[in-house]
C-alpha positions in Angstrom: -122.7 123.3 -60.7 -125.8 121.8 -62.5 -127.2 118.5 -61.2 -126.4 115.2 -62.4 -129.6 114.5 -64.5 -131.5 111.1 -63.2 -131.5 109.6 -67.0 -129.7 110.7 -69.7 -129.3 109.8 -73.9 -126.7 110.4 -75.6 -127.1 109.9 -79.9 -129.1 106.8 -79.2 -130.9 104.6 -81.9 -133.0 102.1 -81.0 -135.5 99.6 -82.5 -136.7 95.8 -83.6 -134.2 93.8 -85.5 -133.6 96.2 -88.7 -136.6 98.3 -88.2 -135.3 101.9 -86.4 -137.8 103.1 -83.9 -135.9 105.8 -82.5 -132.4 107.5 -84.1 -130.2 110.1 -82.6 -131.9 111.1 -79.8 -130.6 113.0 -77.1 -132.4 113.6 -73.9 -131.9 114.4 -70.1 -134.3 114.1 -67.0 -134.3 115.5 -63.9 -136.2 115.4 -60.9 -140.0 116.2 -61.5 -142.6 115.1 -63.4 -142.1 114.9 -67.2 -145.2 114.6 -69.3 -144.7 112.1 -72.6 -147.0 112.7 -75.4 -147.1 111.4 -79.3 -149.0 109.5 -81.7 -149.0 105.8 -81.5 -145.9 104.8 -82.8 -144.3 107.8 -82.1 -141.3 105.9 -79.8 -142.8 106.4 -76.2 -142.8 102.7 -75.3 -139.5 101.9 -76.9 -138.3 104.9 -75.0 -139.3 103.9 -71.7 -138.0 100.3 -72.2 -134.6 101.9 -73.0 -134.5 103.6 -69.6 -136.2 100.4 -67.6 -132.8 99.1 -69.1 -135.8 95.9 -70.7 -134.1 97.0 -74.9 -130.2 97.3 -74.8 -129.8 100.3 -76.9 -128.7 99.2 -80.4 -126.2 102.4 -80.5 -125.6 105.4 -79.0 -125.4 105.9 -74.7 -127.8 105.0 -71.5 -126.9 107.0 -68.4 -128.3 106.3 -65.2 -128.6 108.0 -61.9 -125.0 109.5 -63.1 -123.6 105.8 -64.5 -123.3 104.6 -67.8 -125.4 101.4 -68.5 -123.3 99.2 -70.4 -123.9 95.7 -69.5 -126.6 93.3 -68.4 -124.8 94.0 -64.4 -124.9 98.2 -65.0 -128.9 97.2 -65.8 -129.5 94.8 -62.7 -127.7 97.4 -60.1 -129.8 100.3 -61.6 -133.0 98.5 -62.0 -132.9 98.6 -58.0 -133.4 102.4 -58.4 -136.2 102.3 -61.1 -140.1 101.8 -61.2 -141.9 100.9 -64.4 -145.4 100.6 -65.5 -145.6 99.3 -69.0 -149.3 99.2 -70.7 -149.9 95.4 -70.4 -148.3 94.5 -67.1 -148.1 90.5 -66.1 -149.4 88.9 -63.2 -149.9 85.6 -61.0 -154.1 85.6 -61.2 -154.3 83.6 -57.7 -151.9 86.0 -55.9 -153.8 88.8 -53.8 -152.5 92.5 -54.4 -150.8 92.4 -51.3 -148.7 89.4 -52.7 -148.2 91.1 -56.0 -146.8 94.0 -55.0 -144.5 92.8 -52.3 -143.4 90.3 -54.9 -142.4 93.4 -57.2 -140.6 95.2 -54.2 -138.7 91.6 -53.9 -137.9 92.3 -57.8 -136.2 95.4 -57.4 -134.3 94.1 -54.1 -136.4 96.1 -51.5 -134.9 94.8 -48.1 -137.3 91.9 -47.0 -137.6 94.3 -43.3 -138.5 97.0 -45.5 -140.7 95.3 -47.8 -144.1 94.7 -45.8 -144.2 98.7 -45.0 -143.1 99.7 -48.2 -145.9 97.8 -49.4 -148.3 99.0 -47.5 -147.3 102.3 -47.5 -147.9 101.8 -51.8 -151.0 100.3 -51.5 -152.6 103.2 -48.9 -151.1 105.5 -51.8 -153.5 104.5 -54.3 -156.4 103.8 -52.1 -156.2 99.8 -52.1 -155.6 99.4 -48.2 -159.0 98.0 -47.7 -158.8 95.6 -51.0 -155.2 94.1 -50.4 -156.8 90.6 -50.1 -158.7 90.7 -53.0 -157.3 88.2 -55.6 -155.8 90.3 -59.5 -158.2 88.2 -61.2 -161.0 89.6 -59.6 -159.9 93.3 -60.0 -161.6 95.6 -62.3 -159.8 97.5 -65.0 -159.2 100.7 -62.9 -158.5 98.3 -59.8 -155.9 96.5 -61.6 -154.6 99.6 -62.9 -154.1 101.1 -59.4 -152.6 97.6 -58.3 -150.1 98.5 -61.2 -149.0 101.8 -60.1 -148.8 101.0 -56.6 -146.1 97.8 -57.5 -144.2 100.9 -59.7 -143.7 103.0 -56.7 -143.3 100.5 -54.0 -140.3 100.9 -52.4 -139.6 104.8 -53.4 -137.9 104.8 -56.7 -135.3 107.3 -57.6 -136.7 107.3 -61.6 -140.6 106.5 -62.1 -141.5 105.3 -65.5 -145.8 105.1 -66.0 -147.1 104.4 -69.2 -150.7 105.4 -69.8 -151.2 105.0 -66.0 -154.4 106.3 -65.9 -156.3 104.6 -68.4 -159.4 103.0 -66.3 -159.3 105.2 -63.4 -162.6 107.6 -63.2 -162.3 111.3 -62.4 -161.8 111.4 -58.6 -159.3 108.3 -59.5 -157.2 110.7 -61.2 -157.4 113.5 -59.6 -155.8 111.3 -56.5 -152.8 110.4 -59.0 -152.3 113.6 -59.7 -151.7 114.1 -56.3 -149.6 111.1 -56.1 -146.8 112.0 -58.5 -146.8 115.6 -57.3 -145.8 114.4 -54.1 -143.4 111.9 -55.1 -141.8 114.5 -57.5 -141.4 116.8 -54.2 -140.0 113.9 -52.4 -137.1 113.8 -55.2 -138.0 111.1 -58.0 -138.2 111.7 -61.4 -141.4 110.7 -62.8 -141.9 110.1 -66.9 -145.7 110.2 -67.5 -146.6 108.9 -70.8 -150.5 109.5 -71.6 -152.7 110.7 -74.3 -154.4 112.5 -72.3 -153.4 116.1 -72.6 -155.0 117.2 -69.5 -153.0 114.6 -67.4 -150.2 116.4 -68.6 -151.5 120.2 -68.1 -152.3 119.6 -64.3 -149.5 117.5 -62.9 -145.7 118.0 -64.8 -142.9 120.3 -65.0 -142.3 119.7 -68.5 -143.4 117.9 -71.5 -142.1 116.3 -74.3 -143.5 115.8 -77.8 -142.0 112.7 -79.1 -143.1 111.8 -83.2 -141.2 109.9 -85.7 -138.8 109.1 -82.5 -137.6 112.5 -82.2 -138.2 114.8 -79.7 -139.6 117.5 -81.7 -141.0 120.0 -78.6 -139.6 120.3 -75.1 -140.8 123.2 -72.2 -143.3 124.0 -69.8 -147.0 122.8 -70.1 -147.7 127.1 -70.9 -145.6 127.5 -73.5 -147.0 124.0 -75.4 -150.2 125.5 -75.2 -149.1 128.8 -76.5 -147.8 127.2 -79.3 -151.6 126.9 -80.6 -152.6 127.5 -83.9 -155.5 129.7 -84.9 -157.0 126.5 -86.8 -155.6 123.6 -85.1 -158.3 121.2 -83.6 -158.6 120.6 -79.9 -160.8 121.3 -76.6 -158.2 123.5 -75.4 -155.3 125.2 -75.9 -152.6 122.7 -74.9 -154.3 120.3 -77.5 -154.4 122.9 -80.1 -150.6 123.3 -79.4 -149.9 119.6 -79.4 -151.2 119.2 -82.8 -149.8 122.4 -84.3 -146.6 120.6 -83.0 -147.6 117.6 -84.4 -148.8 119.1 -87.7 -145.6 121.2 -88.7 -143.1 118.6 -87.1 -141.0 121.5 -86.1 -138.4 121.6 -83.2 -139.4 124.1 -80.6 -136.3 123.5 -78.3 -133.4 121.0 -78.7 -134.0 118.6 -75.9 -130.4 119.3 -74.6 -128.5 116.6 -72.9 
């Protein structure tokens, strides 16, 4: 019998007031990592604010770990199970990173016995053991960043959401990531990796997902993106070349199946 997927969607449509982001989308995730590409404005954040359960979807259905999300309570008991890095993340300035992510684990109901190890244990993961003192305001743009992942994964989510999660981090920065969400992905969550960065994508996940016009409009293994190619498509390799001949034609390799 197939597994229960971690997230699924069901027809949904979602958006701002009258403006339709995203319409009739149908998606399922399952443990892994899932790489998210598209243009900006393609969906990706609306999409991932749809599955941290932050946008209601306006029709259409939210599953959940194998529960429909229906209701502000559905959202608060599966938020418990969920780790989100948005782009622009908020933060208390004076608090130390230590403070910041045990305040996050607190969020999403991490047992307070739990919460001092699980915090460590997060901030060891992204090499910020020796900094946990150090104030967010003093933090620079890759510091911050890692501060950021480490308050996503605190406390082992079951579905990891990271948008653009390694913007600031230098090479050997995210070659450790990589690491990172290979491990966790072993260790049984589902990870959703949104990044422009092709190469991000290519070394670390399962699967990608083209996502433009808020439709998914490729779905399958890194290889066969990047087999997709065109002769004349621009890119520095051939996973780019195939992103943009997907990109340029706008047609759908693979139903993304529920």
């Amino acid at each position: 019998m197939a597994a229960v997927p971690v997230a699924r969607l069901t027809d949904l449509t979602q958006g701002y007031g009258s403006r339709r982001i995203i319409e009739g989308l149908s998606l399922s995730v399952q443990p892994g990592v899932t790489g998210l590409l598209g243009p900006n404005g393609a969906g990706k954040t609306t999409l991932f604010r749809t599955l941290a359960t932050i946008a209601p979807p306006q029709s259409g259905q939210l599953e959940l770990f194998g529960e429909p999300v229906e209701s502000e309570r559905d959202a608060r008991r599966v938020r418990r199970r969920i780790g989100y890095l948005p782009q622009d993340f908020g933060y208390y300035p004076a608090f130390s990173i230590t403070d910041f992510v045990r305040y996050c684990a607190w969020l999403r109901e991490v047992p307070s016995k739990e919460a001092g190890p699980a915090t460590e244990r997060a901030l060891a993961s992204v090499g910020l053991a020796d900094r946990s003192r150090d104030r967010m305001k003093s933090l620079s743009g890759g510091m911050l960043r890692r501060a950021g992942i480490a308050a996503a994964i605190v406390g082992s989510p079951s579905l990891l959401l990271l948008d653009e999660p390694t913007v600031g981090l230098d090479p050997a920065q995210r070659l450790d990531f990589r690491n990172l969400i290979r491990s966790l992905a072993q260790a049984g969550t589902a990870v959703i990796l949104s990044t422009h960065l092709v190469e991000d994508v290519s070394a670390a996940c399962d699967t990608v997902l083209v996502l433009n016009r808020g439709s998914v409009v490729h779905r399958g293994a890194p290889q066969q993106l990047a087999d997709l190619a065109g002769p004349t498509a621009p890119g520095d390799s051939p996973m780019e070349r195939g992103y943009m001949t997907v990109l340029g034609d706008g047609r759908s390799t693979e139903e993304a199946a529920c």
